[in-house]
C-alpha positions as CSV (number, residue, x, y, z in Angstrom):
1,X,71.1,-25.9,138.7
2,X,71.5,-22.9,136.7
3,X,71.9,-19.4,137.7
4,X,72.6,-16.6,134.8
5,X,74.4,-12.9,135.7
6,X,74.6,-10.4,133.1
7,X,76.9,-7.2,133.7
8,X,78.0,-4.6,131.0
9,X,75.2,-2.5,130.5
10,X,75.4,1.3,131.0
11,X,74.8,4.9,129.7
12,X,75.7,5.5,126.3
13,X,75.8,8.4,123.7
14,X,74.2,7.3,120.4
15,X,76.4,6.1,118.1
16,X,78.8,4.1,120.7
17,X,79.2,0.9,121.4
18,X,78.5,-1.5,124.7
19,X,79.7,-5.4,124.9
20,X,76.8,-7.2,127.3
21,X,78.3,-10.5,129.5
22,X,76.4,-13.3,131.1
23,X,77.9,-15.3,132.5
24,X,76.9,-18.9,133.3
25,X,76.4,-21.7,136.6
26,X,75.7,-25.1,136.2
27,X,76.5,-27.9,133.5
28,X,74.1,-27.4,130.9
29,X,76.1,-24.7,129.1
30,X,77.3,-25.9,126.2
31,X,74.3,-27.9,125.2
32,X,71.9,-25.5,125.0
33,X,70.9,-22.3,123.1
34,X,71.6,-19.0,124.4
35,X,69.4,-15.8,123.9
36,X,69.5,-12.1,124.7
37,X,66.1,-10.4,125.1
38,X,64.9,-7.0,125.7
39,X,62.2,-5.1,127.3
40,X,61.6,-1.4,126.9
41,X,58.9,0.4,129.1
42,X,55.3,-0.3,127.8
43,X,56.3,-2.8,125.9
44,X,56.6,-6.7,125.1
45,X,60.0,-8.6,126.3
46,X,61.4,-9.3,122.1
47,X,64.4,-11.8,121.2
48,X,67.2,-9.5,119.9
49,X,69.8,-12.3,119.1
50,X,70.4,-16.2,119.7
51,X,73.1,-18.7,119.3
52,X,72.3,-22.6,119.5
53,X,74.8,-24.9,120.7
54,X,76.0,-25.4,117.0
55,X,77.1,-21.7,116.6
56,X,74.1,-21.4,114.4
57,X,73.0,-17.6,115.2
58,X,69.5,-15.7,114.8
59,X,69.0,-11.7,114.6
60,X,66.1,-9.2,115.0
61,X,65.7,-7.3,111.6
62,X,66.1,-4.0,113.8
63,X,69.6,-4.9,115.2
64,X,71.1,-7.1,112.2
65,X,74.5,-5.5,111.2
66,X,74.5,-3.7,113.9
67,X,74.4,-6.2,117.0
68,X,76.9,-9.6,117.3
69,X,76.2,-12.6,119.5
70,X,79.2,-15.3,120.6
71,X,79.9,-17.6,122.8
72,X,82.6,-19.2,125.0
73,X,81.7,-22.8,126.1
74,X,85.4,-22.8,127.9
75,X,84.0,-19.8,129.9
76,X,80.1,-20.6,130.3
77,X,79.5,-17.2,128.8
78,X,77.5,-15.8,126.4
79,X,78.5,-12.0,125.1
80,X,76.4,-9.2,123.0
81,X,78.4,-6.8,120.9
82,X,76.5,-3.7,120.6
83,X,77.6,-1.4,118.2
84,X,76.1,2.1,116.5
85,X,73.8,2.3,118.9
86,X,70.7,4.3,118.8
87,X,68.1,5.7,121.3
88,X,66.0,2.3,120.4
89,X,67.8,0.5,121.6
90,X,67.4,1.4,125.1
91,X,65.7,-1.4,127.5
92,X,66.6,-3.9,130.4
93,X,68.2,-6.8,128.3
94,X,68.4,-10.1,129.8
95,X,70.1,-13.4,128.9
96,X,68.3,-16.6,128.5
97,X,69.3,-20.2,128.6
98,X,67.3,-23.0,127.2
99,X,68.2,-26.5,127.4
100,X,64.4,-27.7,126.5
101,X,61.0,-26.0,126.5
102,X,60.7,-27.5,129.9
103,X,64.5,-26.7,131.0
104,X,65.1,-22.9,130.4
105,X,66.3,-20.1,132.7
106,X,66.2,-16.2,132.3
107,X,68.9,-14.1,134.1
108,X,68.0,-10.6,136.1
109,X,68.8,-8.6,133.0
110,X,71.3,-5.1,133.2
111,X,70.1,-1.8,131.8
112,X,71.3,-0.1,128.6
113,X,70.2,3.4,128.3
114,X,71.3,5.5,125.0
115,X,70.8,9.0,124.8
116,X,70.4,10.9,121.3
């Protein structure tokens, strides 16, 4: 069974920089691909980064450069760097864990709110 807790998000000043934890139950870790997603008011939930179980790792155009996702297998956890952020940006972002279509699992997600 798999249970997914993200912590790290906050109030931040545009321009600054939050690091995003979830961190991982279960024993499925390591063999499956790890996503963050966010979902602003009024709109749709969007993938804003991914990392498969190869390190391979997967962007949105708006946060490329700006955003870095990792992972510790040792840990279960999978982090988001968040740096230079802007007002955008702000949104509920939750982590996502997918072993196969059929086997995936979305935590609570953990606000990030930057002002301008």
């Amino acid at each position: 069974q798999v249970q997914l807790v993200e912590s790290g998000g906050g109030l931040v000043q545009a321009g600054g920089s939050l690091r995003l934890s979830c961190a991982a139950s279960g024993t499925i870790f390591r063999i499956s691909t790890m996503g963050w997603y966010r979902q602003a008011p009024g709109n749709q939930r969007e993938l804003v980064a991914a990392v498969t179980s190869g390190g391979s790792t997967n962007y949105a155009d708006s946060v490329k450069g700006r955003f870095t996702i990792s992972r510790d297998n040792a840990k279960n956890t999978v982090y988001l760097q968040m740096n230079s952020l802007k007002p955008e940006d702000t949104a509920v972002y939750y982590c996502h864990l997918e072993r196969t279509y059929y086997m995936a699992y979305w935590g609570q997600g953990t606000e990030v709110t930057v002002s301008s």
